[in-house]
N, C-alpha and C positions, 0 to 999 in steps of 0.2 A: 382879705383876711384881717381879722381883729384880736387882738391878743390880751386878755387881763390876766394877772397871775394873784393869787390869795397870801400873803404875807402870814397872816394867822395860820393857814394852816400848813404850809411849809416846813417840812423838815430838816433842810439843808443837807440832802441825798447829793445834790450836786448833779443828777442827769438833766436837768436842763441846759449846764451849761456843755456837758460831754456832748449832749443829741446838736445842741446850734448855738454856738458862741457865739455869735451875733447880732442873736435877739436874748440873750439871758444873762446873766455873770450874779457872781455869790457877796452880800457884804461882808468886807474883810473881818468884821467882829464876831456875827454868829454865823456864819455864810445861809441867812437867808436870801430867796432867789430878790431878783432886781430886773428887772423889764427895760432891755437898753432899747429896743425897737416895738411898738406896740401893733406897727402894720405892716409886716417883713412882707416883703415881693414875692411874686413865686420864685424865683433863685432860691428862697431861704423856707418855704411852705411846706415843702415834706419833711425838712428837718424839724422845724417849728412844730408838725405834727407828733413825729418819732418825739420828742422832747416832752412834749405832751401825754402821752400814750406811757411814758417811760418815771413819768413821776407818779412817787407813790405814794405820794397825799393829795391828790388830784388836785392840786393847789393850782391850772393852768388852766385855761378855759381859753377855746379858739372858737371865734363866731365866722363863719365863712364867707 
């Protein structure tokens, strides 16, 4: 799994970082998203997904 996320079009919703804190977190100035992991394990792949599915600028994109 491959993970880019869009900065531009990012609203700072914050469900990426609620679906999997592990691969996401918010910048503390606008809380646009920030990609801590760009190729999470399966451990962290259905969250990664739910994360995915759950943002509403589809600012997340997973290549499988």
């Amino acid at each position: 799994m491959k993970v880019t996320v869009d900065q531009d079009k990012c609203v700072s919703s914050g469900q990426c970082v609620l679906n999997a804190m592990e691969v996401f977190d918010q910048r503390d100035e606008d809380g646009v998203v920030e990609l801590l992991n760009p190729e999470p394990g399966p451990d962290q792949a259905q969250q990664t997904r739910n994360a995915a599915a759950a943002c509403p600028a589809l600012a997340i994109q997973i290549e499988e």
